[in-house]
C-alpha positions in Angstrom: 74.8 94.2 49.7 74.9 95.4 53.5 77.3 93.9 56.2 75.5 92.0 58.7 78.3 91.7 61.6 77.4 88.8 64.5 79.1 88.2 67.3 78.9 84.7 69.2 78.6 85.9 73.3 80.0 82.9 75.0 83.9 83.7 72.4 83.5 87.5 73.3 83.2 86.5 77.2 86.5 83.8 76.3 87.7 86.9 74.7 87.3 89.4 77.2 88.2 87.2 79.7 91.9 86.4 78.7 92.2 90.1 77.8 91.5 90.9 82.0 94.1 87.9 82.7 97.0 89.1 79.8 96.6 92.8 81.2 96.6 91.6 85.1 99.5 89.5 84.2 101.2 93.1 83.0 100.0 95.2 86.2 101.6 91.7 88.3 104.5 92.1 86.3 104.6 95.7 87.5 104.2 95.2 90.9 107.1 93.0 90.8 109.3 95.5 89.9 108.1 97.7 92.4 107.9 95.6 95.0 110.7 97.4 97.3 109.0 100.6 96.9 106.5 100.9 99.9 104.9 104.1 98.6 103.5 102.0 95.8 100.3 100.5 97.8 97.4 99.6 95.6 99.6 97.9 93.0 98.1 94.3 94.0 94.7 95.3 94.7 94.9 96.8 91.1 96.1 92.7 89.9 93.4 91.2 92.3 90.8 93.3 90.1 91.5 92.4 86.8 91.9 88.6 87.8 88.5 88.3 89.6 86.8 89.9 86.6 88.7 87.2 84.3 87.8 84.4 86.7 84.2 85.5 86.9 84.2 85.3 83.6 85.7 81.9 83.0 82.4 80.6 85.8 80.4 82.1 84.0 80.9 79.9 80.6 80.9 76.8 82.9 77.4 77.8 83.3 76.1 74.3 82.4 78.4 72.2 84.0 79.4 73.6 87.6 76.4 74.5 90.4 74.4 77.6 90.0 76.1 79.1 92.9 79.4 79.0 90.9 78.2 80.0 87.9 75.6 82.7 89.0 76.5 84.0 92.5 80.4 83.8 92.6 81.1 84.4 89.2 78.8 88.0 88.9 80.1 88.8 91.9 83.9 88.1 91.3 82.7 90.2 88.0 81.3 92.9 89.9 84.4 92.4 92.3 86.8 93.6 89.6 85.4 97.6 89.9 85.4 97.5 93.2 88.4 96.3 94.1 90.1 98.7 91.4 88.4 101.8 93.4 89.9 100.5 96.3 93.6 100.2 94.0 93.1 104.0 93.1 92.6 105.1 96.7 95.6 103.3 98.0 97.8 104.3 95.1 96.7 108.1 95.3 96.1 108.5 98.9 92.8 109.3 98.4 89.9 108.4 100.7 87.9 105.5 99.6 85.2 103.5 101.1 85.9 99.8 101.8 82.6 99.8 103.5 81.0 101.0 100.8 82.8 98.1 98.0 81.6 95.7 100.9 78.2 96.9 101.1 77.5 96.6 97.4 79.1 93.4 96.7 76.9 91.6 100.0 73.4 93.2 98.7 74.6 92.5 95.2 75.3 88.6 95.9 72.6 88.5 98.6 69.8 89.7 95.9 71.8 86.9 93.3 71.1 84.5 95.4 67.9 85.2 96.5 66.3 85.6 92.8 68.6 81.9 92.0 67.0 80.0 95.0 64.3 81.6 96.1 62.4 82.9 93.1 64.5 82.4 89.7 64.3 85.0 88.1 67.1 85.8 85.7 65.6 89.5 84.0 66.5 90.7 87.6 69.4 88.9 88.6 71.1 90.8 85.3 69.0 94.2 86.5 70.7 94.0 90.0 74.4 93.3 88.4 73.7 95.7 85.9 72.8 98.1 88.6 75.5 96.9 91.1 78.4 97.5 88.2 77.0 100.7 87.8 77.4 102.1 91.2 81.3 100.9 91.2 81.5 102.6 88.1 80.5 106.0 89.3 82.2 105.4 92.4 85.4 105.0 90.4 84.3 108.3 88.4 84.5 110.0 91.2 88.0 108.8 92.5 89.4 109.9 89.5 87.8 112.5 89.1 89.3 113.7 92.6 92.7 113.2 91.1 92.4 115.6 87.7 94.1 118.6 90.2 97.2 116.3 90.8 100.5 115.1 87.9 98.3 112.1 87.5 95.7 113.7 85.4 96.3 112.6 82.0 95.9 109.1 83.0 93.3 109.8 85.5 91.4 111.7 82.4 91.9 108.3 80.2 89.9 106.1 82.7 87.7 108.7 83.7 85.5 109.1 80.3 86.0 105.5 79.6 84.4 104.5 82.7 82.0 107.2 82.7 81.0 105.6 79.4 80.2 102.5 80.3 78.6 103.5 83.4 75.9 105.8 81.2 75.6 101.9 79.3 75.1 99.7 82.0 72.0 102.5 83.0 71.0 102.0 79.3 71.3 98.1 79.4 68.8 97.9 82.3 66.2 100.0 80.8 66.7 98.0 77.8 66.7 94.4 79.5 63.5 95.4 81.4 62.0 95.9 78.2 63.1 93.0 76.4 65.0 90.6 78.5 67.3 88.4 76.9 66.8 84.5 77.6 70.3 84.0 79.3 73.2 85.4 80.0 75.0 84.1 76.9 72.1 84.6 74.7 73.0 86.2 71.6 71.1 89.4 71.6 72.0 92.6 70.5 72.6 93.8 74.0 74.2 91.2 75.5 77.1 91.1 72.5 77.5 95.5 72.9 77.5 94.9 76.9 80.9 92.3 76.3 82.1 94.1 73.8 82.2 97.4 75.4 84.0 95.8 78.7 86.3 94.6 76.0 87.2 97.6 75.2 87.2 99.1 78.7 89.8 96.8 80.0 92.3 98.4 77.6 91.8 101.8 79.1 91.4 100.4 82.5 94.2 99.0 83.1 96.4 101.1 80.3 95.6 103.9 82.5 96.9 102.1 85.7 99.8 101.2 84.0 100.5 105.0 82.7 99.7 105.7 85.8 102.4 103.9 87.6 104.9 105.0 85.0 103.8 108.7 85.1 104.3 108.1 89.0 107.7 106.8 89.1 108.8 109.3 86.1 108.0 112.1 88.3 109.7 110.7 91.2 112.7 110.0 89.5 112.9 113.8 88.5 112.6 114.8 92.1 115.5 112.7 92.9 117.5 113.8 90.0 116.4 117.6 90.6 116.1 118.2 94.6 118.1 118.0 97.3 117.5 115.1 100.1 118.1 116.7 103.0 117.1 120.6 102.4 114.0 119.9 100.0 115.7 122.7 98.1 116.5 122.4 94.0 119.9 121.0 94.0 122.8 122.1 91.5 121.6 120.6 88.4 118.1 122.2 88.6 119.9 125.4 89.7 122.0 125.3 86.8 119.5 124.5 84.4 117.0 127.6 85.7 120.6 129.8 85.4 120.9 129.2 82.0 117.1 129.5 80.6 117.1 132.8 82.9 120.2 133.7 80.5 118.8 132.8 77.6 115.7 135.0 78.9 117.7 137.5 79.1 119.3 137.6 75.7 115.9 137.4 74.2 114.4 140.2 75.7 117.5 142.2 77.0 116.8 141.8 80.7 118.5 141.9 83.3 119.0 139.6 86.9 121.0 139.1 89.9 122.7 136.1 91.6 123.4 135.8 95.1 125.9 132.9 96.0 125.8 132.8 99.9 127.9 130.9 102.3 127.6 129.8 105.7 130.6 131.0 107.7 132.4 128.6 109.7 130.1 126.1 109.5 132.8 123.8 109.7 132.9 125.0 113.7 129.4 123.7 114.1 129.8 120.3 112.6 132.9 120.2 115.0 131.7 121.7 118.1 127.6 120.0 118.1 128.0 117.4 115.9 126.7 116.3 112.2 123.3 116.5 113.0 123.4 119.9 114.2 124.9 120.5 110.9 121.9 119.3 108.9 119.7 121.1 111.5 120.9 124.3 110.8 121.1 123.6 106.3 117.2 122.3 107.3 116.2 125.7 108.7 118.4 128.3 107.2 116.9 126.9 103.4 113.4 127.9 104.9 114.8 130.9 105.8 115.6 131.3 102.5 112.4 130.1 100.9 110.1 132.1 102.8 112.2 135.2 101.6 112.2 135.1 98.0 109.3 135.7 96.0 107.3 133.7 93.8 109.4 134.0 90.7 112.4 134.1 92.5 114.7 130.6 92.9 116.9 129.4 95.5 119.2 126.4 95.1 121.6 124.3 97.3 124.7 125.0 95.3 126.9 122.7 96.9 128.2 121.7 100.7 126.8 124.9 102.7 126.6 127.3 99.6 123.5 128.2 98.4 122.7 130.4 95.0 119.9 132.5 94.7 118.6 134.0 91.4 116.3 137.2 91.0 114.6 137.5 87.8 114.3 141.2 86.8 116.5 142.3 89.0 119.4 144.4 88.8 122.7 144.1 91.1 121.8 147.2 92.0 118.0 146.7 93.4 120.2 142.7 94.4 122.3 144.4 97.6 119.4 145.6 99.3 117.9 142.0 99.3 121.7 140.4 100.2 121.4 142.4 103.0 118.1 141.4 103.9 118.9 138.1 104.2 121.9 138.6 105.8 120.6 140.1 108.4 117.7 137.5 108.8 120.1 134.8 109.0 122.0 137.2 111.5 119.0 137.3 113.5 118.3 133.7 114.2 118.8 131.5 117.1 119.3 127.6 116.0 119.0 125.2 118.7 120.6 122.0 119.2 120.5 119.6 122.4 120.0 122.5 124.9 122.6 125.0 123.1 121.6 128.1 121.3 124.2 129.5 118.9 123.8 131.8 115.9 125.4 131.7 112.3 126.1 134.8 109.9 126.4 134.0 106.2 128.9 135.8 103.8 127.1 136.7 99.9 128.7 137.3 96.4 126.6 139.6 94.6 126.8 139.7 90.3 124.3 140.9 88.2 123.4 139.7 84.4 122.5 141.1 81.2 122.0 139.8 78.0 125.9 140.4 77.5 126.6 137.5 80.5 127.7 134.2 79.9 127.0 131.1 82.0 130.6 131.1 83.4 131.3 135.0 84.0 128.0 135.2 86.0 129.4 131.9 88.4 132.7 133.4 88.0 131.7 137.2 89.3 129.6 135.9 92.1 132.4 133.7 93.6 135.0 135.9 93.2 132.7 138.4 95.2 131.4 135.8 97.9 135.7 135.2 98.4 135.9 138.8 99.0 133.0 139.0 101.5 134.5 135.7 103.1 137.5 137.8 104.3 134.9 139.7 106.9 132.3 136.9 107.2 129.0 138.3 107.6 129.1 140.4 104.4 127.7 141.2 101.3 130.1 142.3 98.2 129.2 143.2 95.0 130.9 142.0 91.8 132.4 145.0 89.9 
């Protein structure tokens, strides 16, 4: 005996309607947490969306007791509201360019065409064509937002909303072929078409505004690792990351019997600058001396604010040997440089502990080698020693 399922339309709208409000009431919840973090625009907007879908909706099953302008115009476009607003969430929260003149435009022809086919000529096969058709274009218009964000950390999230959306865009095309052909008597008629169309924005509110949420989460996770892993003022990694890429490049090395090099460089006297120009002169000179630094090294090389003004660098591959000829190199750039400061121009030299690592090393001789050669280079200042 087959399975007949049926659906009654006017519990899947109920349905679907408290599923937008319970999931708003999860982003709102979010926001609220959030709220002291300014960088986290579009947090609201994303809120606003899912409750003008789920008030739309509620209109809409009022339909026979509340004015045809409630239950027609406001609520489909409150409905169609819901995407739009959401594109507009995604630009804000990504920092992409969006087009609030664009949401505008679509919802004003959208309710303008509503009204017109209400009043004017009632019509309902084309008031469903032009929501149909106006849900659409927010749909591809939020395709395209997230699609613009699959090159940043965001992606997986971006990804999830991406095919969901671009699902139910390819339906709502497929809906208005199929309502032009046989149009449905109401809204809330029971046809075939009318249950999938509900039950597929059922379904698309869980990956709508799951996604957000990952995406807020994914947002602040990777923030949180920049703030446990870099350094405020030099943008550098600080000493935990350095110490963690220390030890997997020692662990590298006792894999494949490698060898690198560690450069632990100090600023001389840069007690004397602090004194003499001030602080800020200070952080001027740890600002401009990491650049230095950055734009020295090559691409699989690492650089680290080790502590105070001490920075370690670490060359993969190379040898202590092939490691003096680049401590002198950026000795001599830092040498080099001029820093200016409220009209003064002074120069710093940096002193550098040289030790090299093989798969023999240990965590704590290599430290131990390159600080006990950056003491003996401090004696001079603007040195390099090797560790023996």
């Amino acid at each position: 005996m087959p399975i007949v399922f049926s659906f009654d339309v006017r519990t899947l709208v109920l349905f679907v309607a408290l599923t937008f409000f319970v999931q708003g009431t999860a982003i709102g919840a979010q926001a609220l947490l959030i709220r002291e973090l300014r960088q986290y625009r579009g947090v609201r907007t994303a809120l606003l969306a899912n409750l003008c879908v789920a008030v739309g909706l509620v209109l809409r099953l009022l339909i026979d007791r509340l004015p045809d302008f409630l239950t027609t115009v406001a609520a489909s476009s409150l409905i169609l509201a819901g995407p739009g607003l959401f594109y507009v969430a995604l630009g804000r929260f990504t920092g992409l360019t969006y087009s609030r003149g664009a949401v505008t435009g679509i919802i004003g022809s959208v309710a303008a065409f509503l009204s017109y086919f209400t009043y004017r000529q009632d019509n309902n096969l084309m008031r469903m064509v032009v929501l149909s058709l106006g849900g659409a274009a927010f749909v591809f218009l939020l395709v395209y937002q997230l699609w613009r964000m699959r090159g940043t950390p965001l992606r997986f999230s971006a990804d999830l909303m991406l095919v969901s959306f671009l699902i139910y865009g390819i339906f709502l095309i497929l809906r208005t072929a199929s309502i032009t052909l046989d149009p449905p008597q109401d809204v809330l008629s029971n046809s075939p078409v009318q249950s999938a169309t509900y039950l597929l924005l059922f379904v698309i509110s869980f990956f709508w505004s799951s996604g957000f949420i990952l995406m807020v989460s994914q947002r602040l996770r990777n923030d949180l690792m920049e703030v446990a892993t870099t350094d405020v003022l030099t943008r550098l990694p600080n000493r935990r990351a350095t110490h963690g890429f220390l030890e997997k490049e020692l662990s590298r090395a006792k894999r494949n019997g490698s060898e690198f090099s560690v450069l632990l460089i100090d600023i001389d006297n840069f007690k004397q600058v602090n004194d003499r120009w001030g602080h800020a002169a200070g952080d001027k000179v740890l600002v401009r001396t990491a650049g230095i630094f950055q734009a020295i090294i090559r691409k699989q090389d690492w650089v680290g604010r080790w502590g105070g003004e001490e920075f370690l660098m670490i060359f993969p591959g190379s040898p202590s040997s092939d490691a003096k000829s680049l401590a002198e190199r950026v000795r001599s750039e830092i040498a080099g440089v001029r820093y200016q400061h409220a009209g003064a121009s002074f120069g710093i030299t940096v002193s550098i502990g040289v030790a090299g690592a093989d798969q023999t090393s240990t965590l704590d001789e290599v430290l131990k080698e390159a600080d006990d050669a950056l003491y003996k280079a401090k004696r001079t200042k603007n040195a390099v020693y090797i560790a023996d």
